[in-house]
C-alpha positions as CSV (number, residue, x, y, z in Angstrom):
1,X,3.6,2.9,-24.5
2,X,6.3,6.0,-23.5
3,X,9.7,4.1,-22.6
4,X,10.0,4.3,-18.7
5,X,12.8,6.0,-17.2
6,X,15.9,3.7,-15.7
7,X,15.7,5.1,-12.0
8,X,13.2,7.2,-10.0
9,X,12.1,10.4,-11.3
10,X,9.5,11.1,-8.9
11,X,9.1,11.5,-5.4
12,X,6.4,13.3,-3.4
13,X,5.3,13.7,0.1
14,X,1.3,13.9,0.7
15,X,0.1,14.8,4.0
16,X,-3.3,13.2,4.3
17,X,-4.9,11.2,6.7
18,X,-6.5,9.1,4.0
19,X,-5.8,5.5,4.1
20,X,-3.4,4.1,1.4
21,X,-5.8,2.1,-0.3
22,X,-8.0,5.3,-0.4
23,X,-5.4,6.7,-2.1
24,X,-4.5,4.0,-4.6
25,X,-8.7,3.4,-5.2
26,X,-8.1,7.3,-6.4
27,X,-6.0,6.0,-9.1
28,X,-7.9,2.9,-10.5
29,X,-10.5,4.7,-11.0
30,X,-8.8,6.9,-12.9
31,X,-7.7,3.6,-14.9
32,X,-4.6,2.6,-13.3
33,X,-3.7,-1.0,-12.7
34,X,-3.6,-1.1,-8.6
35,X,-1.8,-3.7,-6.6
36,X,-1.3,-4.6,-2.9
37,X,2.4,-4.8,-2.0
38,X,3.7,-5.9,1.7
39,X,1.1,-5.3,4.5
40,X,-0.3,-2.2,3.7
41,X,1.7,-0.7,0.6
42,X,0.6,0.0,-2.8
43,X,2.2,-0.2,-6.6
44,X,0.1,2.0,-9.1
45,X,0.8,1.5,-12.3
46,X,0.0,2.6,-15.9
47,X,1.1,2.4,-19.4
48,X,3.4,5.4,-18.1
49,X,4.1,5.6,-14.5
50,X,5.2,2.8,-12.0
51,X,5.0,4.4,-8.4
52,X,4.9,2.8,-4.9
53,X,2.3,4.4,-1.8
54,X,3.9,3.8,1.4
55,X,4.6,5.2,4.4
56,X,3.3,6.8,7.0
57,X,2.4,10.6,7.6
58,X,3.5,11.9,5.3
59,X,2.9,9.6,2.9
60,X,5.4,8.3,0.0
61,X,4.7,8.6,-3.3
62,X,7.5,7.7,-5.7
63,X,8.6,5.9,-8.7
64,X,9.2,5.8,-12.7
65,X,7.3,8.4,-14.6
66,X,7.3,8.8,-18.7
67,X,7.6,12.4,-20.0
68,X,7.9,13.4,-16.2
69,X,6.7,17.1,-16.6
70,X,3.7,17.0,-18.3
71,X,2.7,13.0,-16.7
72,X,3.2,14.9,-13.5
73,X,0.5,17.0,-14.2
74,X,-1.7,14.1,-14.3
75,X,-0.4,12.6,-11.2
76,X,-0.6,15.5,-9.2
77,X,-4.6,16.4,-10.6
78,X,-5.6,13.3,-9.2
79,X,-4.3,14.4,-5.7
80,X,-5.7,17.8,-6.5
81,X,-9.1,16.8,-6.9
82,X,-9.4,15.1,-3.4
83,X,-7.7,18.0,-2.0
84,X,-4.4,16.2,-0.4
85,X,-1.5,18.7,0.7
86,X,1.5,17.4,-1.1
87,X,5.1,18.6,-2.2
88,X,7.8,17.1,-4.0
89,X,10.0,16.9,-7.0
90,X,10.7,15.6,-10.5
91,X,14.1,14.8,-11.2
92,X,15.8,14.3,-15.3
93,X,18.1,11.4,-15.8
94,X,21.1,12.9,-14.5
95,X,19.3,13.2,-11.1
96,X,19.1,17.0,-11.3
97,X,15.7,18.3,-10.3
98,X,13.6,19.8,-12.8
99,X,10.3,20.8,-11.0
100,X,9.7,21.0,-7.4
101,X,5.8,21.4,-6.7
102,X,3.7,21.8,-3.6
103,X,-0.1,22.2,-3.4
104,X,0.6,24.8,-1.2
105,X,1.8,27.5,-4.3
C-alpha cells in the first residue's frame, strides 16, 4: 500500500450534471471502496487515494492521493471515460502546485 500523503494533494472541480452517487458508482466499479457521507456526499477510497465528492455545480473532488502525478492519471481516466468537464490541481507536500489539468486542453 503507497504511504498516503499528510494533507490534501488533490482538488478538482467537475462540471457535470450527473448525480454524486453516479459519480462515486464510476469508481466502485472501477474497484474503489465507496461510502455514503452526510446527506448526499461521497468518500472514495482505495489502497491509494482517499477523496471526498461533494458539492454542488461544480462538483468537489478532493483529498489524499499516493504518487499524485501518475495516480492522477487514473483518477482523471475515470472522469475521462464518461466524458465530465473537469479542472483542477495537484499540489507536493510543500503545498506548491505541481500539475494543473483541465479536460478542456
Amino acid at each position: 500500500m503507497s504511504t498516503l500523503p499528510e494533507a490534501s494533494n488533490f482538488f478538482a472541480c467537475l462540471n457535470t450534471t450527473a448525480a454524486k452517487k453516479d459519480i462515486a458508482d464510476w469508481f466502485g466499479t472501477q474497484g474503489w471502496l465507496v461510502r455514503k457521507v452526510g446527506f448526499d456526499d461521497f468518500e472514495l477510497r482505495c489502497s491509494w487515494a482517499e477523496l471526498a465528492l461533494e458539492g454542488e455545480i461544480p462538483r468537489l473532488l478532493h483529498g489524499l492521493v499516493a504518487d499524485i502525478v501518475s495516480n492522477s492519471v487514473v483518477i482523471l481516466s475515470v472522469l475521462d471515460a464518461h466524458h465530465v468537464v473537469y479542472y483542477g490541481e495537484c499540489e507536493d507536500e510543500d503545498h506548491q502546485i505541481i500539475n494543473s489539468f483541465s479536460s478542456l486542453n
